[in-house]
C-alpha positions as CSV (number, residue, x, y, z in Angstrom):
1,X,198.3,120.4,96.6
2,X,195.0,121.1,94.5
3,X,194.7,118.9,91.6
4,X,195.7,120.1,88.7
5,X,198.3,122.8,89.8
6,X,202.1,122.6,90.0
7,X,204.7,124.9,89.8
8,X,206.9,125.3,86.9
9,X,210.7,124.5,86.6
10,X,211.3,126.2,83.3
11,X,211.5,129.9,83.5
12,X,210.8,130.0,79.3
13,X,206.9,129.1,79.5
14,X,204.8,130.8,77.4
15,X,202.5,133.0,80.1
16,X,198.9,132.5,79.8
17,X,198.1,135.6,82.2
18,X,199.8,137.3,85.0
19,X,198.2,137.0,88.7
20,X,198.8,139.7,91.2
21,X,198.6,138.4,94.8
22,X,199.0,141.0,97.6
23,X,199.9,139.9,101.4
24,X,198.8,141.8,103.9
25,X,199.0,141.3,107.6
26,X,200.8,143.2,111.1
27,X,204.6,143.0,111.0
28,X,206.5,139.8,112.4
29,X,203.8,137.4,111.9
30,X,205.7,135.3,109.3
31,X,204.6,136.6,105.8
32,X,208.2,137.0,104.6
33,X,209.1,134.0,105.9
34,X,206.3,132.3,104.2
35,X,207.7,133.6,101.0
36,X,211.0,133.1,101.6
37,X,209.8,129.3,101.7
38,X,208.1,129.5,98.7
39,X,211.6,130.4,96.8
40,X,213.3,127.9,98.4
41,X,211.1,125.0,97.5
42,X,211.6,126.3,93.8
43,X,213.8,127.6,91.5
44,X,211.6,129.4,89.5
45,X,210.6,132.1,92.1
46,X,212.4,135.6,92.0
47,X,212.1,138.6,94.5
48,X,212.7,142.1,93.3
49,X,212.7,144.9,95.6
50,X,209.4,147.4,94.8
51,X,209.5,150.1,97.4
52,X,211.5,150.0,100.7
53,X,208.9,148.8,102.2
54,X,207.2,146.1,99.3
55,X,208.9,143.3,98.0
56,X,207.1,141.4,94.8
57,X,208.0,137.6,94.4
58,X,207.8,135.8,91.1
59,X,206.3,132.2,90.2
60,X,205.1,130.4,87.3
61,X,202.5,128.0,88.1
62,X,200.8,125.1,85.9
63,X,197.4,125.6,86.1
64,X,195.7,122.3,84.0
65,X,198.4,123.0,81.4
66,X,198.3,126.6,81.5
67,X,201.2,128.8,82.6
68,X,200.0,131.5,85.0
69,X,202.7,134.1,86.4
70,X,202.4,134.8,90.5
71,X,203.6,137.8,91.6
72,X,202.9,137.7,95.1
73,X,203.5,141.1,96.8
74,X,204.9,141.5,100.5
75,X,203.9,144.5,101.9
76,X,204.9,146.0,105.6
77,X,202.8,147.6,108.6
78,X,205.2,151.1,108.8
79,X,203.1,153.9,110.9
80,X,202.1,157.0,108.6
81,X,203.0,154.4,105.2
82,X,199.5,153.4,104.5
83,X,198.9,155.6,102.1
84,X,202.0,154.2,100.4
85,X,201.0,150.7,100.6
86,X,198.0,151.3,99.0
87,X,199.2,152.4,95.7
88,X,199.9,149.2,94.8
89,X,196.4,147.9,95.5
90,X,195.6,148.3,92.0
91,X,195.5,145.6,89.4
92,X,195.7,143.1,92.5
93,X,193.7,139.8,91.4
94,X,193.8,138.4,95.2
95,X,194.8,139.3,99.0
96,X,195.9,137.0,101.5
97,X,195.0,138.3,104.7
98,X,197.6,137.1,107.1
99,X,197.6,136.7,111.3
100,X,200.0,134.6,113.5
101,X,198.2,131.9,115.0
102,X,200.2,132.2,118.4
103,X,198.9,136.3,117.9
104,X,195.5,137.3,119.0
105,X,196.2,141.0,118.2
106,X,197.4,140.1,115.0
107,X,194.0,137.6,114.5
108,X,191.8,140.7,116.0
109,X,193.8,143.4,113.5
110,X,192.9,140.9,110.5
111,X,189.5,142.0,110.6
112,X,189.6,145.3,112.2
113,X,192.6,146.9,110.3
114,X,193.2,144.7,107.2
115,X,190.4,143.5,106.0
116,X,188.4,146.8,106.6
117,X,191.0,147.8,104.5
118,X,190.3,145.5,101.1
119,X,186.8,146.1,101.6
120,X,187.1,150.0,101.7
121,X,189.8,149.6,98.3
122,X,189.0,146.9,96.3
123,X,185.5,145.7,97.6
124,X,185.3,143.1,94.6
125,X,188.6,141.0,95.2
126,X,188.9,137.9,96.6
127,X,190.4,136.9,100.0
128,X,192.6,134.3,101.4
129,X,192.8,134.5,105.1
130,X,195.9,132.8,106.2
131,X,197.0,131.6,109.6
132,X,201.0,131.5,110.0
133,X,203.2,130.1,112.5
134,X,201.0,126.7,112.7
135,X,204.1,125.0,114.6
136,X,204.0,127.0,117.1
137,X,200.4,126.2,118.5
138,X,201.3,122.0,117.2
139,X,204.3,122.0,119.7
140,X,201.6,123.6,122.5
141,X,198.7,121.0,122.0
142,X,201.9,118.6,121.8
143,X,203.2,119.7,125.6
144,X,199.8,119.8,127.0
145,X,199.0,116.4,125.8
146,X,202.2,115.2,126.8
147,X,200.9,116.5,130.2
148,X,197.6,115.3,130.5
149,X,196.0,118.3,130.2
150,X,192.6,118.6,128.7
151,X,192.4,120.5,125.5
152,X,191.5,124.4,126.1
153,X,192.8,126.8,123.6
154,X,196.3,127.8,124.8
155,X,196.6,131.5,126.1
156,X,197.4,134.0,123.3
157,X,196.5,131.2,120.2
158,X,193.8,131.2,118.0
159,X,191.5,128.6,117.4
160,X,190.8,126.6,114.0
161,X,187.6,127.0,114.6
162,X,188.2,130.7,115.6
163,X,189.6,131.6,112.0
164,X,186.9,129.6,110.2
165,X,184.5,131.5,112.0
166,X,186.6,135.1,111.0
167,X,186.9,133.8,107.4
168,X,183.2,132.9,107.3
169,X,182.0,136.2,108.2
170,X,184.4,138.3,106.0
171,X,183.2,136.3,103.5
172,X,187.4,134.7,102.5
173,X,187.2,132.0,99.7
174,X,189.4,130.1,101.5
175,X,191.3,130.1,105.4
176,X,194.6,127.9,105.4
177,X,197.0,127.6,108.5
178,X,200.8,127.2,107.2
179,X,204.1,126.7,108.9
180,X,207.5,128.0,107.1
181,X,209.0,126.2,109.6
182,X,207.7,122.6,109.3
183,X,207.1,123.7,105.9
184,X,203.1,122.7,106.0
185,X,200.2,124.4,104.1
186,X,202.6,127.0,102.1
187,X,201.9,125.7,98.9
188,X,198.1,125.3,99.1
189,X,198.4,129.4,99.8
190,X,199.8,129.4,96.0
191,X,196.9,127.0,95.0
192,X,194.5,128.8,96.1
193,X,196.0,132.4,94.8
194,X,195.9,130.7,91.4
195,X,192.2,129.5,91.6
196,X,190.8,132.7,93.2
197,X,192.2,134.8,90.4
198,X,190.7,132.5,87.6
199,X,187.5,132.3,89.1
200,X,187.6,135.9,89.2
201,X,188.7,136.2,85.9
202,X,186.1,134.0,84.7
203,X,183.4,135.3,86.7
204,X,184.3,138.9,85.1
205,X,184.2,137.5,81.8
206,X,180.6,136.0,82.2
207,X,179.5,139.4,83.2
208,X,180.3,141.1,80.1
209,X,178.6,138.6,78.0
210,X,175.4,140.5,77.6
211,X,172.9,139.8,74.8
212,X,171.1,143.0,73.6
């Protein structure tokens, strides 16, 4: 975890801001799930249905003493919803672009679909591109190596190096590879949520500071 940030046990914190986190990714490639194992690693965290098709999870993170509220939004691929979807774009302080590792289509759609997407609507928001299902391309490299085979990227499974290179030239703050599974990298996703936002915030801030 990032120095400095933990999350909160007691629900009765006094709030500092509130930070609006949107997921977005293809269907089935683990963002619930990554949630999901956000709540159960803490009692603080909430869900509360939104739309039929947009959940909105709650979590109060410590940021260097200062109580920041996550609501971290998980939203669904339905054909013809899009429009839908995008109504609750606004306000958001950070999107974490999401593919499945053990998905190239969903890698591919990160850029094409998703991230097109944030820069078309909110331009000026920060991303987190996120790689789920990390276990399943561990017990791969695992088997091969168990086999003796050399090291080529399994068919269908995206590279490290592939999604550094992807977050690179979208121009993502950050790219972390988590497992809800094997319950690795989820918490860094919140981390980095947390510290996007601020630096936003802080960076906006600056901006208006203008001596006349």
């Amino acid at each position: 975890m990032v120095e400095g940030v933990t999350v909160v046990t007691d629900k009765a914190t006094d709030i500092e801001r509130k930070v609006k986190c949107v997921f977005l990714g293809d269907n089935g490639i683990g963002k619930t799930c990554l949630l999901l194992q956000l709540c159960y690693s803490s009692n603080t965290l909430s869900r509360k249905q939104v739309e039929s098709f947009t959940s909105a999870y709650i979590a109060n993170m410590d940021v260097n003493g200062k109580i920041y509220q996550l609501e971290l939004w998980d939203t669904e691929c339905h054909e013809g919803k899009d429009s839908a979807r995008q109504q609750n774009y606004p306000g958001t302080d950070v999107f974490c672009v999401c593919f499945s590792i053990a998905d190239l289509e969903s890698f591919r759609n990160a850029e094409t679909k998703w991230f097109k997407e944030v820069k078309q609507l909110a331009p000026r928001t920060p991303i987190v591109l996120i790689g789920t299902k990390l276990d399943l391309r561990d017990a791969t490299e695992s088997k091969k190596r168990g086999k003796g085979h050399s090291s080529q990227r399994p068919t269908g499974q995206v590279t490290h190096k592939e999604a550094k290179k992807m977050a690179k030239k979208i121009g993502a703050i950050k790219y972390i590879e988590c497992s809800a599974l094997k319950q690795r990298g989820y918490m860094e996703v919140l981390d980095e949520a947390v510290r996007a936002a601020i630096a936003k915030s802080t960076k906006k801030g600056k901006a208006k500071c203008v001596i006349l």
